[in-house]
C-alpha positions in Angstrom: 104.4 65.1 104.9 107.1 67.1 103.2 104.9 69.2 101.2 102.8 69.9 104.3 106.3 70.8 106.2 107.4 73.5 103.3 103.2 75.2 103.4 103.5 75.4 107.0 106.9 77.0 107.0 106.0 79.4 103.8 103.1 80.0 106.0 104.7 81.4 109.0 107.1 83.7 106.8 104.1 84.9 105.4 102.8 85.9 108.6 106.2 87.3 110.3 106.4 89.4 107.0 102.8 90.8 107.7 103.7 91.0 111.5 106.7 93.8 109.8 104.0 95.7 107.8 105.4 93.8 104.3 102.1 92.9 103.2 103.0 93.1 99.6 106.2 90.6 99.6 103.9 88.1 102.2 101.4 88.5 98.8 104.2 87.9 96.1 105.1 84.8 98.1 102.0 83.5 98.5 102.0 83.5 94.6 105.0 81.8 94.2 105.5 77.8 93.4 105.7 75.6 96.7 108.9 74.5 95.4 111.0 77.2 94.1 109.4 80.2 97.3 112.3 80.2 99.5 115.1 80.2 96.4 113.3 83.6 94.6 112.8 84.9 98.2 116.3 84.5 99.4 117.3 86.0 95.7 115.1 88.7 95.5 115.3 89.9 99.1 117.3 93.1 98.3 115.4 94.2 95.5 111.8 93.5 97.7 113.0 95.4 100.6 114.4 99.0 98.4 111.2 98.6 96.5 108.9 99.0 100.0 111.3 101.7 101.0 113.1 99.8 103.5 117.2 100.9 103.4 119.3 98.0 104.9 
């Protein structure tokens, strides 16, 4: 049930990332393993956003 928990919530990240147009870090998260997505995401998160052009 937990792994089934973490999909669905790597799911809907995925889809409020494509909701803001970030189609490519939805993709790169998609790639990444079930159990390390939300650790490299919360990580890389500044370096994903400059490299689509968004300033924060």
């Amino acid at each position: 049930m937990l792994a089934a928990e973490l999909l669905c919530e790597k799911e809907q990240v995925m889809l409020k990332l494509q909701d803001m147009g970030l189609d490519q870090i939805a993709n790169w998260i998609n790639e990444l393993p079930e159990n390390k997505w939300k650790e490299m995401f919360v990580l890389h998160w500044p370096t994903l956003i400059r490299e689509c052009g968004i300033r924060a």
